[in-house]
C-alpha positions as CSV (number, residue, x, y, z in Angstrom):
1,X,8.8,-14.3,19.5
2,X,12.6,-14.7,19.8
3,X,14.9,-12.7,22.0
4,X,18.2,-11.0,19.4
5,X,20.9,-9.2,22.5
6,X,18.3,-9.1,24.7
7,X,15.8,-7.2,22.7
8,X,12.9,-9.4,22.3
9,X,11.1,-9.2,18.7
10,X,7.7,-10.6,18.1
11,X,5.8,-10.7,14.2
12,X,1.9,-10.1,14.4
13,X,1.8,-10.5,10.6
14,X,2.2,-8.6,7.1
15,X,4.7,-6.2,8.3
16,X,3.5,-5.6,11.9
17,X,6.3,-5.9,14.9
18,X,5.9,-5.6,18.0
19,X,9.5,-5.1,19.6
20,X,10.5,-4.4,23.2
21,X,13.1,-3.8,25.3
22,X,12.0,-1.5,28.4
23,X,9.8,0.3,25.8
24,X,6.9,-1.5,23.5
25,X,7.4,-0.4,20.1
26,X,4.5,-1.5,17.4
27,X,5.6,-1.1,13.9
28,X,2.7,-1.1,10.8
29,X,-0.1,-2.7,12.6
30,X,-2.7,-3.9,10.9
31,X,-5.4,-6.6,11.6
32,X,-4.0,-7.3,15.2
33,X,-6.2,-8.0,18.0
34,X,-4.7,-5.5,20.5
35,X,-2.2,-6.3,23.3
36,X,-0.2,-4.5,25.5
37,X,-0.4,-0.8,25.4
38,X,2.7,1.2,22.8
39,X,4.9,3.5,24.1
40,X,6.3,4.2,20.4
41,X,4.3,3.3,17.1
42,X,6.0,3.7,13.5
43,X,3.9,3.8,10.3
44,X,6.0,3.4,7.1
45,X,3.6,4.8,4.9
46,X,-0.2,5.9,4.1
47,X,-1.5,2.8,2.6
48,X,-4.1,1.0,4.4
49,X,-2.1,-2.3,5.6
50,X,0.5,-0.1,7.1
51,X,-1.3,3.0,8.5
52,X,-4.4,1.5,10.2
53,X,-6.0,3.8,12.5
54,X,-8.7,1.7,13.6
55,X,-5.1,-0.8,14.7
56,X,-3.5,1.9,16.1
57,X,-6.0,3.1,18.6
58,X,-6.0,-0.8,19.5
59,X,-2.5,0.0,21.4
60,X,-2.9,3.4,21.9
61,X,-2.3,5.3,25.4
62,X,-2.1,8.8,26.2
63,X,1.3,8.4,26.6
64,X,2.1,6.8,22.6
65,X,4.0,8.4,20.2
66,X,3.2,8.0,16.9
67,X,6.3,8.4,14.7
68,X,5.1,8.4,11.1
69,X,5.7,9.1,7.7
70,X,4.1,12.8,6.6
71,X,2.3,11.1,4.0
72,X,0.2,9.3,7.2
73,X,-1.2,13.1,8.0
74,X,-4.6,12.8,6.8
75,X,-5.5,9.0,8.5
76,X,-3.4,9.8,11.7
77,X,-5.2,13.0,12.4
78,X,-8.6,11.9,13.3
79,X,-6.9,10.0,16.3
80,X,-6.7,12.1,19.2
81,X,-3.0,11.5,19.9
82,X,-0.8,13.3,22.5
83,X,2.2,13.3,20.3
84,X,2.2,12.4,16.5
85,X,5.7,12.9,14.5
86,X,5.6,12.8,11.2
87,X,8.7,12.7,9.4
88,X,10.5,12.4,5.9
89,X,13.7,10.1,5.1
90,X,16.6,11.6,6.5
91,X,15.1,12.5,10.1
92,X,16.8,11.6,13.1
93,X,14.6,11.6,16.5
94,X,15.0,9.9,19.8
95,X,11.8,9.0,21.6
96,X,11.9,7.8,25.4
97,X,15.8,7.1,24.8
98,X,15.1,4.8,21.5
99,X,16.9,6.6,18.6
100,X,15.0,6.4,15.2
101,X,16.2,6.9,11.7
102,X,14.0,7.8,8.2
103,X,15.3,6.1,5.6
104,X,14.0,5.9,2.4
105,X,11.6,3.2,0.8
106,X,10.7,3.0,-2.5
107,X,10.0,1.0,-5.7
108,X,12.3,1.3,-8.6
109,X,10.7,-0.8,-11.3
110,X,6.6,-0.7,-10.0
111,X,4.7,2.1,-9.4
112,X,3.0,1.3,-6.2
113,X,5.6,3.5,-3.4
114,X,7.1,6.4,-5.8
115,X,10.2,7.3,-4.1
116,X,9.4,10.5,-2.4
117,X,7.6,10.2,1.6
118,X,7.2,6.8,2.0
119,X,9.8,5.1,4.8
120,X,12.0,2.6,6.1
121,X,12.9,2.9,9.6
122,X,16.2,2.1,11.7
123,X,16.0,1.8,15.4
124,X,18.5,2.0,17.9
125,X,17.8,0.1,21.2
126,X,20.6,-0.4,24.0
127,X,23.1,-0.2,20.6
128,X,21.1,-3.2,19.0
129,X,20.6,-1.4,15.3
130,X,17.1,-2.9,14.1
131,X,16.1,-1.8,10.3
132,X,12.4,-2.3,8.8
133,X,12.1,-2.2,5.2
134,X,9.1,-0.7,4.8
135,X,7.0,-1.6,1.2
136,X,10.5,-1.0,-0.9
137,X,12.9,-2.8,-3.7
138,X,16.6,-2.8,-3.1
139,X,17.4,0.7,-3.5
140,X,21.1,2.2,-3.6
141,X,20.6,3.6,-0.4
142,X,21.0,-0.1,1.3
143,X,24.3,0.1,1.1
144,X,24.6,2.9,3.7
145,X,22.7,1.4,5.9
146,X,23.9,-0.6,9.3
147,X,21.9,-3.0,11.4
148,X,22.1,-5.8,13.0
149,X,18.7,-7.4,11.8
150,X,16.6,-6.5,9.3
151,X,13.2,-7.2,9.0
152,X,12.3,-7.3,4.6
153,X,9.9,-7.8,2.6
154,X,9.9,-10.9,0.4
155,X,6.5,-10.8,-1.4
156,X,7.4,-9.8,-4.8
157,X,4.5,-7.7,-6.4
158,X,4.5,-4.6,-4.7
159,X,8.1,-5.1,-3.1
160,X,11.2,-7.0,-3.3
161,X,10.8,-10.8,-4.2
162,X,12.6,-13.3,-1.8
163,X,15.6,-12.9,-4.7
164,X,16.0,-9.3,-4.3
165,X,15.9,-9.5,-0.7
166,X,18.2,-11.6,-1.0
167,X,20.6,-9.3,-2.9
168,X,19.5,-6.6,-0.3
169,X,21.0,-8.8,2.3
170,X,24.6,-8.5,1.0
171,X,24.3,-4.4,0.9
172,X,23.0,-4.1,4.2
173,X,25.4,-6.8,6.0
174,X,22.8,-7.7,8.8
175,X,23.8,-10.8,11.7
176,X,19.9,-11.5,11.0
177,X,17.4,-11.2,8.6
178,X,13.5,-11.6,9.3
179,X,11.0,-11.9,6.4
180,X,8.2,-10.1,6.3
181,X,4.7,-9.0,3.8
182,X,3.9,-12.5,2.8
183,X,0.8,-14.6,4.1
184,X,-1.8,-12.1,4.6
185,X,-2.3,-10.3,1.1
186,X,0.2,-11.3,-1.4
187,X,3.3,-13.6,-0.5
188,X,3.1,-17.0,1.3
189,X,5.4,-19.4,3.3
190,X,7.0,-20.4,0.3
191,X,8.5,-16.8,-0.5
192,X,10.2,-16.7,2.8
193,X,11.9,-20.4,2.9
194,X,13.3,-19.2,-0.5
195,X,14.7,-16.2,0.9
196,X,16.6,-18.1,3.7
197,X,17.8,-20.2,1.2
198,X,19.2,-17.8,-0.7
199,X,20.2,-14.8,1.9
200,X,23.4,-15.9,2.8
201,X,23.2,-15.0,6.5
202,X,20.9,-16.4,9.5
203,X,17.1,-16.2,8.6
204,X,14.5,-16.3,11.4
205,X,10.9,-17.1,9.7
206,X,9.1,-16.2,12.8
207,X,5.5,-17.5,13.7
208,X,2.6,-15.1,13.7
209,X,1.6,-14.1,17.4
């Protein structure tokens, strides 16, 4: 875990975050043992290491919101939720005073996230601007986006190599980038040391919690 303007960020591997500041907001999780109960969860897409219902109701209350991408409709629905969002890039929704942006997320050169429903998301928390990537390459749309750390993939195969999120780096203009999707099914340590070699701003690689 490590502690970015008081908002404190912890990695439970792949692309899983747990990130808290008055609220406990679980991003993707998959393969996590459990843990404190969510107040917010955000799913970036359908596929199975990022919308994991057997995860989810590992950290599920019946006060959770699920904010998720529509595409999550079909997994998400056999969990008997109080509230579950689903939204398409380009939504804007504040949820127990956390303000979330859709953004896009998609490949350009692979076929494995069409552009189309799958998401990135930016959150908003005490004016600290936090951006996950999501399963994406570096799209245009990086360049209109603002945050003050952003959590990427470096993993190559079905999203951006440490290279190109590298290059993502310099669109977005973040004080901090994290790594992320490397170590549990494609990616390793290796990826993510040659992203902070190359990103050209500060690089946490954060240890799995």
């Amino acid at each position: 875990m490590f502690e970015y303007e008081g908002v404190k960020i912890s990695w439970l591997g792949h692309d899983c975050f747990r990130i808290k500041d008055g609220e406990t907001i679980y991003i993707d999780p998959f393969r996590i043992e459990g843990g404190e109960k969510a107040d917010i969860i955000l799913v970036t897409h359908e596929h199975y290491d990022h919308c994991s219902p057997e995860d989810i109701k590992k950290i599920t209350s019946d006060k959770t919101v699920i904010v998720a991408s529509s595409a999550c409709k079909g997994q998400l629905s056999r969990l008997q939720m109080r509230e579950i969002k689903l939204v398409k890039p380009g939504d804007k929704l504040t949820v127990e005073g956390v303000e979330i942006e859709a953004v896009p997320s998609y490949n350009i050169n692979k076929p494995f996230h069409p552009k189309g429903d799958k998401l990135g998301f930016i959150l908003t928390l005490k004016g600290v601007r936090i951006y996950h990537a999501g399963d994406t390459d570096r799209i245009p749309e990086m360049k209109n986006f603002k945050a003050d750390v952003a959590l990427l993939p470096v993993c190559g195969t079905y999203a951006m190599t440490a290279e190109e999120a590298a290059q993502a780096v310099k669109d977005i203009g973040p004080k901090l980038a994290v790594p992320m999707h490397y170590g549990t099914i494609v990616g390793s340590l290796k990826d993510a040391e040659r992203f902070k070699e190359k990103a050209g701003c500060p690089v946490e690689i954060m240890r799995k919690e």
